[in-house]
PQR file of N, CA, C, O and H, with PARSE charges and radii, in Angstrom:
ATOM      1  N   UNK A   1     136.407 113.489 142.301 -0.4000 1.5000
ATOM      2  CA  UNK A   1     136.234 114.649 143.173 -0.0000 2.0000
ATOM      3  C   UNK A   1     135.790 115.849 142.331  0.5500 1.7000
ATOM      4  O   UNK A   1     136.485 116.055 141.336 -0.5500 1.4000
ATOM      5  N   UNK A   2     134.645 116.773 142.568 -0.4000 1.5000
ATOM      6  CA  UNK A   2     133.874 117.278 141.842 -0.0000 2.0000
ATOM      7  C   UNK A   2     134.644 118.892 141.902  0.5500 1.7000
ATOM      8  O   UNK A   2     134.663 119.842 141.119 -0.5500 1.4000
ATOM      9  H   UNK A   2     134.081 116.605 143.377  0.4000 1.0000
ATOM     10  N   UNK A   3     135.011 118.733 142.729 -0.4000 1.5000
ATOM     11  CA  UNK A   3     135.515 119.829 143.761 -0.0000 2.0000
ATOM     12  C   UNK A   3     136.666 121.272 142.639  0.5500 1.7000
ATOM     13  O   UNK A   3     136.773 122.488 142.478 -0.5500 1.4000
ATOM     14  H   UNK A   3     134.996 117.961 143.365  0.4000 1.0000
ATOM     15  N   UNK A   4     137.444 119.518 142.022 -0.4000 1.5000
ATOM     16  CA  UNK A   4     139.123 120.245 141.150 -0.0000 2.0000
ATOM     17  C   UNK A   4     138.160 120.791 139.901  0.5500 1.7000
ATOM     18  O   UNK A   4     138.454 121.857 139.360 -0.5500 1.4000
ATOM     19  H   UNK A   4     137.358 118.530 142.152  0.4000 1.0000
ATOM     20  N   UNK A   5     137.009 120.032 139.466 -0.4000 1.5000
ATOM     21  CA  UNK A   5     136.543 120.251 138.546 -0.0000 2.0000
ATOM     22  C   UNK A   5     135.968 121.887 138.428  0.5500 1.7000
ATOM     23  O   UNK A   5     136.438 122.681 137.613 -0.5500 1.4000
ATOM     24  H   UNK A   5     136.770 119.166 139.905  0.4000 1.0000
ATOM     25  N   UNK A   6     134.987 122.191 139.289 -0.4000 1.5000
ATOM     26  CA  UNK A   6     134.732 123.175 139.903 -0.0000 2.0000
ATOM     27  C   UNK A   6     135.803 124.370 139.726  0.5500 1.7000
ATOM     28  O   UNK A   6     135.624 125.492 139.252 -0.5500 1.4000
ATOM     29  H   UNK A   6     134.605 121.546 139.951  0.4000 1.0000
ATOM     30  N   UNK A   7     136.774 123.882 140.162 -0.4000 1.5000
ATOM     31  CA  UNK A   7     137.772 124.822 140.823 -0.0000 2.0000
ATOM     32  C   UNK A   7     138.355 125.164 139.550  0.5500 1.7000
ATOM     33  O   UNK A   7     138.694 126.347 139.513 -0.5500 1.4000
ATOM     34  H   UNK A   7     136.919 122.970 140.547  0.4000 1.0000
ATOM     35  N   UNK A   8     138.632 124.377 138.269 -0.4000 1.5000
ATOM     36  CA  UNK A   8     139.152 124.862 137.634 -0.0000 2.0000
ATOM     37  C   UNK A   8     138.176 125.501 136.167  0.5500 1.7000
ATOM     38  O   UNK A   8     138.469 126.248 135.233 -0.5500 1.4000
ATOM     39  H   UNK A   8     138.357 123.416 138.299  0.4000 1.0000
ATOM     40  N   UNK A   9     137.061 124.842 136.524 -0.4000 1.5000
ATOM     41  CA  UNK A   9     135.365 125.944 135.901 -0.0000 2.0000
ATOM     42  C   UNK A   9     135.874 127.659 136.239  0.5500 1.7000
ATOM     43  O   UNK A   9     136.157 128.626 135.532 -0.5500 1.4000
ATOM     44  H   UNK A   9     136.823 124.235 137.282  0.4000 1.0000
ATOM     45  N   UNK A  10     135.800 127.382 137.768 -0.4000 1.5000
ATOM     46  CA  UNK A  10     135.872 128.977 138.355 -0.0000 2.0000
ATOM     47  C   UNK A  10     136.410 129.908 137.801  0.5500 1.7000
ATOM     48  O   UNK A  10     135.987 130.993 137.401 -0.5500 1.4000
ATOM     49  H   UNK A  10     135.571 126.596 138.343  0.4000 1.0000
ATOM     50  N   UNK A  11     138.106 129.075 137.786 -0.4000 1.5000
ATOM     51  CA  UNK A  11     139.345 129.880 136.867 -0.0000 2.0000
ATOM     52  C   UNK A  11     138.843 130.318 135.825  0.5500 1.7000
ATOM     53  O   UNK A  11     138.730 131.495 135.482 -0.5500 1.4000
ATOM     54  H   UNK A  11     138.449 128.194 138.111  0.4000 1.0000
ATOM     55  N   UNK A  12     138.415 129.059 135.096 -0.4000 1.5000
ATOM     56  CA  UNK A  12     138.798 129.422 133.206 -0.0000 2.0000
ATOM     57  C   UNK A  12     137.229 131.416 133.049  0.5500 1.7000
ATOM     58  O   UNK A  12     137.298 132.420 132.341 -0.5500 1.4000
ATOM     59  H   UNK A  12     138.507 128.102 135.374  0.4000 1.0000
ATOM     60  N   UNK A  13     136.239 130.996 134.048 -0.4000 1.5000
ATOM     61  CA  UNK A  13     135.193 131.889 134.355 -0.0000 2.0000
ATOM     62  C   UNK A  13     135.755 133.263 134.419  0.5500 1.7000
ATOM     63  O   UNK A  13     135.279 134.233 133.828 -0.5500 1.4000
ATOM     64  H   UNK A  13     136.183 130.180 134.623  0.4000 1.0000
ATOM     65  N   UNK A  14     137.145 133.270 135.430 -0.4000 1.5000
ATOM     66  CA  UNK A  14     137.492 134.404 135.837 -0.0000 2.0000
ATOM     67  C   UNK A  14     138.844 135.486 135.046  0.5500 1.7000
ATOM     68  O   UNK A  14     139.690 136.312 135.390 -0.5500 1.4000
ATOM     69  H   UNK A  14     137.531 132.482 135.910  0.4000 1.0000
ATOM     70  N   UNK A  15     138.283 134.737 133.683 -0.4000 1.5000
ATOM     71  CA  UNK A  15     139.502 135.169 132.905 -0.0000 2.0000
ATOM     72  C   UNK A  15     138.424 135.667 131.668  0.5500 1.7000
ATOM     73  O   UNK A  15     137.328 135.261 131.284 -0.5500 1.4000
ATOM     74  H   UNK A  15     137.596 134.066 133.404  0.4000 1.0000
ATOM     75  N   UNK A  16     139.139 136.524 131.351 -0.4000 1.5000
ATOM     76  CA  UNK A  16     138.228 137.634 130.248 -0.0000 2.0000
ATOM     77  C   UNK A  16     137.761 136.947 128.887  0.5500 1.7000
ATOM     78  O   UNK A  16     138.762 136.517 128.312 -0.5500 1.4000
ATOM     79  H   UNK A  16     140.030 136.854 131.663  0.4000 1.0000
ATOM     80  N   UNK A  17     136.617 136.697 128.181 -0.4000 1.5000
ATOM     81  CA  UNK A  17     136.838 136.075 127.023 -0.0000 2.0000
ATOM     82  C   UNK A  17     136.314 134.963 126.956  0.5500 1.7000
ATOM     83  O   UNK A  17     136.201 134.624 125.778 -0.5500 1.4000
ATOM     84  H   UNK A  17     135.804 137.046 128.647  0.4000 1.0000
ATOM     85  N   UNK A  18     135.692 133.748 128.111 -0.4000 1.5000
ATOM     86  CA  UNK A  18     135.011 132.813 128.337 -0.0000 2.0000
ATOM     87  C   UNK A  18     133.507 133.067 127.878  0.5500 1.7000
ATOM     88  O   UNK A  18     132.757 132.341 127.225 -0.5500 1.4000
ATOM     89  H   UNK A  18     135.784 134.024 129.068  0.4000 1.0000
ATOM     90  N   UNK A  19     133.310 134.305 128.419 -0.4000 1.5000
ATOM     91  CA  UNK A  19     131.811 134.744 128.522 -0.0000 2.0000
ATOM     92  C   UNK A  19     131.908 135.714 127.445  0.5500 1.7000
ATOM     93  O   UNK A  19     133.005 136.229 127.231 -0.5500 1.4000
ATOM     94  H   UNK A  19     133.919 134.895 128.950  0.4000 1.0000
ATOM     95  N   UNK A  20     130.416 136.180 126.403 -0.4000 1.5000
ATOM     96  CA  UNK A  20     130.229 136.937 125.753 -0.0000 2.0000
ATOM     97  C   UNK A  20     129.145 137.742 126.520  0.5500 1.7000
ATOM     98  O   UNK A  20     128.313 137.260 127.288 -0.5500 1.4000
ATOM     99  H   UNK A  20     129.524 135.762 126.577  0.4000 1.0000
ATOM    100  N   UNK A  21     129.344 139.488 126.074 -0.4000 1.5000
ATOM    101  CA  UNK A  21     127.956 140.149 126.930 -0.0000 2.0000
ATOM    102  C   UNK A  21     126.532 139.709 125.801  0.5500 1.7000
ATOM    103  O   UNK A  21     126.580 139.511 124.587 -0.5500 1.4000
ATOM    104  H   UNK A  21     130.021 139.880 125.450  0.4000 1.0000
ATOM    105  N   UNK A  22     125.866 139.682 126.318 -0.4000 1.5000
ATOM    106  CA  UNK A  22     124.777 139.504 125.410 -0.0000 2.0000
ATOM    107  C   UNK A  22     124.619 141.036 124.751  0.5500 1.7000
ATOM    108  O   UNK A  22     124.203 141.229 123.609 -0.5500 1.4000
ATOM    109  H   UNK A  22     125.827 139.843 127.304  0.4000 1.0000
ATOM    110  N   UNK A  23     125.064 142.185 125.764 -0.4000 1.5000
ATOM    111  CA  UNK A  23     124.691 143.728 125.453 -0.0000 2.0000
ATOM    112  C   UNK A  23     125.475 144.164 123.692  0.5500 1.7000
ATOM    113  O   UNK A  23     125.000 144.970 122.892 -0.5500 1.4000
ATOM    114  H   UNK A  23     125.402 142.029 126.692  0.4000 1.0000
ATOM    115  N   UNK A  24     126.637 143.409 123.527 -0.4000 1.5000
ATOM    116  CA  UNK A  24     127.405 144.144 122.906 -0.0000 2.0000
ATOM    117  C   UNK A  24     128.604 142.996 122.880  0.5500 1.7000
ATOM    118  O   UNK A  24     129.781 143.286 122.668 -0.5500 1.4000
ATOM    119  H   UNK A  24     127.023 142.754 124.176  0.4000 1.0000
ATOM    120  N   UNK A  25     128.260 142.026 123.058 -0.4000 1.5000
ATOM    121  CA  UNK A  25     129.098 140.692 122.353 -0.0000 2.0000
ATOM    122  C   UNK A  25     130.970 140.918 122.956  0.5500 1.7000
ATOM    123  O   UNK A  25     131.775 140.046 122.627 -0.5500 1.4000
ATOM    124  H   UNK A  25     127.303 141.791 123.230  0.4000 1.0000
ATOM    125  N   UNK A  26     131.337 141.846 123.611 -0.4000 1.5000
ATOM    126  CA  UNK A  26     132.488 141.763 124.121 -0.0000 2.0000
ATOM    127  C   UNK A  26     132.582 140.885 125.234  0.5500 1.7000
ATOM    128  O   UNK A  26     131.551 140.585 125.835 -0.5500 1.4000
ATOM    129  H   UNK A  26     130.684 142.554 123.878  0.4000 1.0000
ATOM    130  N   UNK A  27     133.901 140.346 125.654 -0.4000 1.5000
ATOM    131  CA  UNK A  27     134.464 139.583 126.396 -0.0000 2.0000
ATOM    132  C   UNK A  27     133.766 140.211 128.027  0.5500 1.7000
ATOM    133  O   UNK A  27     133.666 141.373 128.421 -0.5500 1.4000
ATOM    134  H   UNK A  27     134.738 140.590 125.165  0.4000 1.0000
ATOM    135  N   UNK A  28     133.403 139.019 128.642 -0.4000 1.5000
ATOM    136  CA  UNK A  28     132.669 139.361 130.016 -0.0000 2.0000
ATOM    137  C   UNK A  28     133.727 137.920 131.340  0.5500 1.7000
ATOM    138  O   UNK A  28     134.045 136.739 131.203 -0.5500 1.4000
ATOM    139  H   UNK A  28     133.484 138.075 128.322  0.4000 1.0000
ATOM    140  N   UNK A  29     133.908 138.992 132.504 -0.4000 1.5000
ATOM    141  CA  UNK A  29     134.470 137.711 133.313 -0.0000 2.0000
ATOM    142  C   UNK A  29     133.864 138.001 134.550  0.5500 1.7000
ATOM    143  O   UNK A  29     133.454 139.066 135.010 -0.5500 1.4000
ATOM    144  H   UNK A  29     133.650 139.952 132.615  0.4000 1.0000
ATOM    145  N   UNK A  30     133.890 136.376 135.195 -0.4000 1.5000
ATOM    146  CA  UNK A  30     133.101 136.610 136.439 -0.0000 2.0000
ATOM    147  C   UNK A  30     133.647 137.586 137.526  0.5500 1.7000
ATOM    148  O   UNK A  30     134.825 137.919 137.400 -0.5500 1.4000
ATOM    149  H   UNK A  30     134.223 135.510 134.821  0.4000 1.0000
ATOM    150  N   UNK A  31     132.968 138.064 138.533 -0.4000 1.5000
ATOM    151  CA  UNK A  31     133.347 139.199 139.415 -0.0000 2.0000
ATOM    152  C   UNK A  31     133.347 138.454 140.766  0.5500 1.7000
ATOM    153  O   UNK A  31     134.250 138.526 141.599 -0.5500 1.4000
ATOM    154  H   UNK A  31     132.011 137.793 138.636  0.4000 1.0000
ATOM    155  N   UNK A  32     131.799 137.461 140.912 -0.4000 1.5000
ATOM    156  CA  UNK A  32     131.677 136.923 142.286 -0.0000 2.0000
ATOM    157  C   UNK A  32     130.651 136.222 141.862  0.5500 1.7000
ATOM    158  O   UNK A  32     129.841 136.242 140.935 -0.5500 1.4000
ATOM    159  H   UNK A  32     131.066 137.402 140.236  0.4000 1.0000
ATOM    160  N   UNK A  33     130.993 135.376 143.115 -0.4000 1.5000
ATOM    161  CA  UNK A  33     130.168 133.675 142.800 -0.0000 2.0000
ATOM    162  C   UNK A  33     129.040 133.789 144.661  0.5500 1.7000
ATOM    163  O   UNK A  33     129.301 133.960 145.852 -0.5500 1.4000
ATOM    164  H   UNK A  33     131.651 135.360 143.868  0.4000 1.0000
ATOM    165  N   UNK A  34     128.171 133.628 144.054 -0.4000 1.5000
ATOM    166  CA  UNK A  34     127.311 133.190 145.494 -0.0000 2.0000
ATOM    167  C   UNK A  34     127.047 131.988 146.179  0.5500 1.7000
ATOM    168  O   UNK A  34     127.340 131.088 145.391 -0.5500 1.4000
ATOM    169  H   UNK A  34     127.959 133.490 143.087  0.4000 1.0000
ATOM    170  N   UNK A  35     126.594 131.444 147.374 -0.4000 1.5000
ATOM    171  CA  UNK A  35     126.234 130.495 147.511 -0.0000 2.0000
ATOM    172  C   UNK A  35     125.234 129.705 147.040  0.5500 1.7000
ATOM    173  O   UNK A  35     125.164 128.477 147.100 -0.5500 1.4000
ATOM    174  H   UNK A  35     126.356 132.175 148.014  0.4000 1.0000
ATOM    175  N   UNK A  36     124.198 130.743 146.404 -0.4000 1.5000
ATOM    176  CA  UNK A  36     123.037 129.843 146.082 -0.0000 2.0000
ATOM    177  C   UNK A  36     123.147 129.717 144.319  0.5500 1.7000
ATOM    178  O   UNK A  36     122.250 129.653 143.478 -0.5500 1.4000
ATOM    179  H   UNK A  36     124.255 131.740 146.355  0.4000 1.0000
ATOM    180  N   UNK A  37     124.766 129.712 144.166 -0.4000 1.5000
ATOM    181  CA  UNK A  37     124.628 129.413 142.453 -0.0000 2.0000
ATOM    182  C   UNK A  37     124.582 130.951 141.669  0.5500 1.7000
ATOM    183  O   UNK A  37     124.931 130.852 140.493 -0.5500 1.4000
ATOM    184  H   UNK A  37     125.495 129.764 144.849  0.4000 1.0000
ATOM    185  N   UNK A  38     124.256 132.211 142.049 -0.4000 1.5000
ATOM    186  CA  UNK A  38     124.533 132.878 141.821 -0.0000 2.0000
ATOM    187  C   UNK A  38     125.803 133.779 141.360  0.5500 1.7000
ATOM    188  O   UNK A  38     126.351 134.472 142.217 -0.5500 1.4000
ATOM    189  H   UNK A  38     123.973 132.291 143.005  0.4000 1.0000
ATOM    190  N   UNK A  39     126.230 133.783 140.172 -0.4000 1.5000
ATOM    191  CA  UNK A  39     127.450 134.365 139.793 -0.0000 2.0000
ATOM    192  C   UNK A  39     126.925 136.269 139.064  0.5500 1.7000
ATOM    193  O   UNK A  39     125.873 136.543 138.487 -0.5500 1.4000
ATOM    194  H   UNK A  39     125.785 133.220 139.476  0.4000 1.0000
ATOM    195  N   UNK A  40     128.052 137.198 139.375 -0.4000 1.5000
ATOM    196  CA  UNK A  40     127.922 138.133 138.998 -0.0000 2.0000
ATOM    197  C   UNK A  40     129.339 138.069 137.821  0.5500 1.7000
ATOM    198  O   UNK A  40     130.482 137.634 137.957 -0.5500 1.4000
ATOM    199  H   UNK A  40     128.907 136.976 139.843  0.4000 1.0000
ATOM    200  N   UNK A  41     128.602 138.741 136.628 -0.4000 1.5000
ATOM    201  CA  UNK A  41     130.156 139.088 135.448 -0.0000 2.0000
ATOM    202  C   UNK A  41     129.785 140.496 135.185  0.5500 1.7000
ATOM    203  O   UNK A  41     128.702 141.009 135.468 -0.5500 1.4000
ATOM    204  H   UNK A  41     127.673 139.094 136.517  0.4000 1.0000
ATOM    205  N   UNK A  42     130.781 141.059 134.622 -0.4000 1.5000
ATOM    206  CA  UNK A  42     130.996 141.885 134.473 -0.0000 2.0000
ATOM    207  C   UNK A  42     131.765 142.576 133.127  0.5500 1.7000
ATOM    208  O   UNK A  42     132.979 142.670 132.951 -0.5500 1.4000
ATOM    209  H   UNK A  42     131.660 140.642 134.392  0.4000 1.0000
ATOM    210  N   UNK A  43     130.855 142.951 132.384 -0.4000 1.5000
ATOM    211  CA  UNK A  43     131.698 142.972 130.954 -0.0000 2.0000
ATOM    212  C   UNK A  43     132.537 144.095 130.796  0.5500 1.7000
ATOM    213  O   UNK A  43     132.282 145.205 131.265 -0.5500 1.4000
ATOM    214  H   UNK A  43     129.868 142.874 132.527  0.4000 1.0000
ATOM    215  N   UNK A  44     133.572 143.797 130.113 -0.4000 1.5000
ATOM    216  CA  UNK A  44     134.796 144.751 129.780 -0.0000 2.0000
ATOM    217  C   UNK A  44     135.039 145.496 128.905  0.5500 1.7000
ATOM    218  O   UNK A  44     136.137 145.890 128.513 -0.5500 1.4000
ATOM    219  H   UNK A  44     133.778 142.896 129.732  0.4000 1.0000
ATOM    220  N   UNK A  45     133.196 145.929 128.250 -0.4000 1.5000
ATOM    221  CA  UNK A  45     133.425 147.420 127.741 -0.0000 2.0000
ATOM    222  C   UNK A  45     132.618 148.476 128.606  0.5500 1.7000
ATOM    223  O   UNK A  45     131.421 148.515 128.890 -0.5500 1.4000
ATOM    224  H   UNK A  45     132.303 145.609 128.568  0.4000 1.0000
ATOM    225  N   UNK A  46     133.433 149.130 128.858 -0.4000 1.5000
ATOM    226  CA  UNK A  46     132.896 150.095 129.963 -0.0000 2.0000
ATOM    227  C   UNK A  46     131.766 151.017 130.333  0.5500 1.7000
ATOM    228  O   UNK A  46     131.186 151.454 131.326 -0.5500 1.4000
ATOM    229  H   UNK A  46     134.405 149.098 128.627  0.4000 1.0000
ATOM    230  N   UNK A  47     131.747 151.112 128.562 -0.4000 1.5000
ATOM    231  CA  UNK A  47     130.184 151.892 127.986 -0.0000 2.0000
ATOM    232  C   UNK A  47     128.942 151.202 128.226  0.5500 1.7000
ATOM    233  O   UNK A  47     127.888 151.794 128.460 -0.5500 1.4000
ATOM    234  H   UNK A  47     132.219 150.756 127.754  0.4000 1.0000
ATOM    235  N   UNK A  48     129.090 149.682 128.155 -0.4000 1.5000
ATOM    236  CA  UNK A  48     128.399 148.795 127.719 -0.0000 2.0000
ATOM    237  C   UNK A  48     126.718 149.276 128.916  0.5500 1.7000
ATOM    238  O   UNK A  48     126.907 149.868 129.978 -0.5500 1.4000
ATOM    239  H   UNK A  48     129.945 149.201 127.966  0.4000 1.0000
ATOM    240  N   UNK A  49     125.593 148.973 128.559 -0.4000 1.5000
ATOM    241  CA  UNK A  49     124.750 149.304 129.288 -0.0000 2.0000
ATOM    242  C   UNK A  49     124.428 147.919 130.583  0.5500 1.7000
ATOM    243  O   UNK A  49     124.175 148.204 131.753 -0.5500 1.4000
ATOM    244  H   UNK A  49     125.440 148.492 127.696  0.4000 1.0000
ATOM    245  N   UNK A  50     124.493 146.683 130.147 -0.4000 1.5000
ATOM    246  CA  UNK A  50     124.751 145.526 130.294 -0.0000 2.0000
ATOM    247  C   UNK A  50     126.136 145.624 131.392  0.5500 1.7000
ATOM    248  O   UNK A  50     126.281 144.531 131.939 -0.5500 1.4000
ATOM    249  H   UNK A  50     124.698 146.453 129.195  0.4000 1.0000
ATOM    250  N   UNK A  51     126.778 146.253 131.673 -0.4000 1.5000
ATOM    251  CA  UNK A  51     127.925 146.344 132.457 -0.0000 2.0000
ATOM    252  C   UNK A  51     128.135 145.165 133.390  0.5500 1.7000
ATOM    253  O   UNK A  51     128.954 144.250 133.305 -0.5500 1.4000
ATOM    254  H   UNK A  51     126.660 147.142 131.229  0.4000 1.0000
ATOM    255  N   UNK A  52     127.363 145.363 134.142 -0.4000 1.5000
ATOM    256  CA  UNK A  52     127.412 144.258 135.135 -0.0000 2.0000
ATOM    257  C   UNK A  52     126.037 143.168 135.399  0.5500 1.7000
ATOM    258  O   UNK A  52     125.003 143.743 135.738 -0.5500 1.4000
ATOM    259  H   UNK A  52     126.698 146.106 134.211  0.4000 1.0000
ATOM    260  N   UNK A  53     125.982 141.901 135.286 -0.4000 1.5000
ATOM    261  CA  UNK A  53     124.847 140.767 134.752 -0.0000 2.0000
ATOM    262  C   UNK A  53     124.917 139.541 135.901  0.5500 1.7000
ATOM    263  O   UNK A  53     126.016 139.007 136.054 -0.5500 1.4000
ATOM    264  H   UNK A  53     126.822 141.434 135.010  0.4000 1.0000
ATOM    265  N   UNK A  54     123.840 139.097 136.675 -0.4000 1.5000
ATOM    266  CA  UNK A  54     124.006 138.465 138.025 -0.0000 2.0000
ATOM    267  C   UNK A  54     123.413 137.246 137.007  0.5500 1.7000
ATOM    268  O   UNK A  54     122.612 137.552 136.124 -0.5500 1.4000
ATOM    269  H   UNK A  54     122.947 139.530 136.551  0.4000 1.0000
ATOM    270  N   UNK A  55     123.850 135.875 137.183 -0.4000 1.5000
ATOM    271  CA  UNK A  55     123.121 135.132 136.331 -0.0000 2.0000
ATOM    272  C   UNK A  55     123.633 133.959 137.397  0.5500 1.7000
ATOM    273  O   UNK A  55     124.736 133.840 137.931 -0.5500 1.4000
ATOM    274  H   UNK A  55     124.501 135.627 137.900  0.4000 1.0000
ATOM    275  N   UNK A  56     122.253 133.008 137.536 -0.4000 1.5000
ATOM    276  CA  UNK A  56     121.917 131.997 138.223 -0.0000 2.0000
ATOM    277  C   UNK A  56     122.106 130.993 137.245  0.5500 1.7000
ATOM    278  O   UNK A  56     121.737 131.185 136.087 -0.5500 1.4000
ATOM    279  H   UNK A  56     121.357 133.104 137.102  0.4000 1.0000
ATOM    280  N   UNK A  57     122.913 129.415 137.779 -0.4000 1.5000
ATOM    281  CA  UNK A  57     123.296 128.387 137.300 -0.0000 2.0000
ATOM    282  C   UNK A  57     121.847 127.232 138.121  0.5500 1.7000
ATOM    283  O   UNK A  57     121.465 126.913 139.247 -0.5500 1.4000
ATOM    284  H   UNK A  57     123.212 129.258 138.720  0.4000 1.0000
ATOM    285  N   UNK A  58     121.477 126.965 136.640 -0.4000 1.5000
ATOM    286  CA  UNK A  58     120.070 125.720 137.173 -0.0000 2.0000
ATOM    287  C   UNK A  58     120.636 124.494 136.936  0.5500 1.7000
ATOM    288  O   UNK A  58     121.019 124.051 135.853 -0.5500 1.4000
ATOM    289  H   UNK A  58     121.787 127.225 135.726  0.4000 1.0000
ATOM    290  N   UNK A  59     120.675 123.804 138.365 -0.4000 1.5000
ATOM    291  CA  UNK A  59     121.434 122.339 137.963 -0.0000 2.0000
ATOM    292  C   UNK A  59     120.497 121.653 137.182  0.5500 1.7000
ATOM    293  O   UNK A  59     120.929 120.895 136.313 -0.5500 1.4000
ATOM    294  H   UNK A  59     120.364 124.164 139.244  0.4000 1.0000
ATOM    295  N   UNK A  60     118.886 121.828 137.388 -0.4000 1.5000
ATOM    296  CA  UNK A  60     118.159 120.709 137.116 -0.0000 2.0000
ATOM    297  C   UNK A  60     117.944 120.588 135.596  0.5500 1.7000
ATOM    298  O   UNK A  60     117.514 119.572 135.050 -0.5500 1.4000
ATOM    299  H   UNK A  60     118.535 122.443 138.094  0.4000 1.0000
ATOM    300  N   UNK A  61     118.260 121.639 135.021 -0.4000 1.5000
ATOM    301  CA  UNK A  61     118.647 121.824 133.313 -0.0000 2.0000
ATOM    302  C   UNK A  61     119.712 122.289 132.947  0.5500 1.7000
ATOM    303  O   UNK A  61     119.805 122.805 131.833 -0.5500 1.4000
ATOM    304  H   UNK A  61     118.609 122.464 135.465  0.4000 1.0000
ATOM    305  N   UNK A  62     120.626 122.224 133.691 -0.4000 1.5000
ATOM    306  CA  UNK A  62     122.055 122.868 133.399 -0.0000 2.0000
ATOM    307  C   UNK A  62     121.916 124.069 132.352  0.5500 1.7000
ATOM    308  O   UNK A  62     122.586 123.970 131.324 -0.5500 1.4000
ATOM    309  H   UNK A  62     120.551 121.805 134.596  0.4000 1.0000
ATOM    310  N   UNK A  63     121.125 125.168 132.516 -0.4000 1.5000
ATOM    311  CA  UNK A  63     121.389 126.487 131.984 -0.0000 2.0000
ATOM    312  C   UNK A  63     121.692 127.299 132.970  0.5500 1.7000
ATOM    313  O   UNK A  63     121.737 127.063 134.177 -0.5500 1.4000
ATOM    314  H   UNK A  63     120.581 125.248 133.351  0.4000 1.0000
ATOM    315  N   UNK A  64     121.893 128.244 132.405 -0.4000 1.5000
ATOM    316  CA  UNK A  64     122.187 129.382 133.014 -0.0000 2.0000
ATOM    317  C   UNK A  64     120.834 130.726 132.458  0.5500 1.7000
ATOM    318  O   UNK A  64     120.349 130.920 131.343 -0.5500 1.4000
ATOM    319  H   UNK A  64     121.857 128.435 131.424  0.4000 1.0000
ATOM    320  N   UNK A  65     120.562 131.482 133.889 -0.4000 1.5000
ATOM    321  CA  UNK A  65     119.638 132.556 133.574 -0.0000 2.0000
ATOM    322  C   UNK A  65     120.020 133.733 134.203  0.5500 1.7000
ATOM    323  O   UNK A  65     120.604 133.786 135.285 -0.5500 1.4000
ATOM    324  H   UNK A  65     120.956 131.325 134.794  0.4000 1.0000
ATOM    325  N   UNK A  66     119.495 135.213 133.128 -0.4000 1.5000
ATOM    326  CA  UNK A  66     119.913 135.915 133.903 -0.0000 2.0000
ATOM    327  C   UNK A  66     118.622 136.434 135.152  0.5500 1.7000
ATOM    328  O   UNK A  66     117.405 136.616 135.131 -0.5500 1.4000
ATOM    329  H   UNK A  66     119.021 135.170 132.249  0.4000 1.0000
ATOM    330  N   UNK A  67     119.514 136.509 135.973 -0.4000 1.5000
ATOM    331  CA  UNK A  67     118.610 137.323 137.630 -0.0000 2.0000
ATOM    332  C   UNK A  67     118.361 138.603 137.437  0.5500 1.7000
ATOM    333  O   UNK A  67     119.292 139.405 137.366 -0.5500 1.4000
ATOM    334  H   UNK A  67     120.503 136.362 135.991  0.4000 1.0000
ATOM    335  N   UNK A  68     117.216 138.940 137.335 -0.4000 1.5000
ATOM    336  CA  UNK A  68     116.862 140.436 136.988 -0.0000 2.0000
ATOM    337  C   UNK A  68     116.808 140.978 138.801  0.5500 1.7000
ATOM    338  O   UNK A  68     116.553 142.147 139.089 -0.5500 1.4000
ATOM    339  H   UNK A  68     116.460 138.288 137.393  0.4000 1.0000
TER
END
């Protein structure tokens, strides 16, 4: 079931420190997840210019890009 797997992706996502900003290399966590694969993070230095980063998950190469 793909589902728990998912579910516990989401978590480990929504906890500070998974993600690096590309802006300024501090700890970034997700904010909101879309339907079409779209996730928004949000990094946790406040200054950062990079603040907030919408980045699309490509199944067909399993990367990730950011959505300008």
């Amino acid at each position: 079931d793909r589902r728990g797997i998912d579910l516990r992706l989401l978590i480990d996502e929504r906890r500070g420190g998974a993600f690096q900003c590309v802006g300024c290399s501090k700890p970034m966590v997700m904010r909101e997840l879309f339907t079409n694969g779209d996730r928004v993070y949000q990094c946790l230095n406040g200054s950062c210019v990079k603040r907030i980063i919408r980045y699309q998950y490509q199944s067909t190469t399993g990367r990730i890009t950011e959505v300008a």
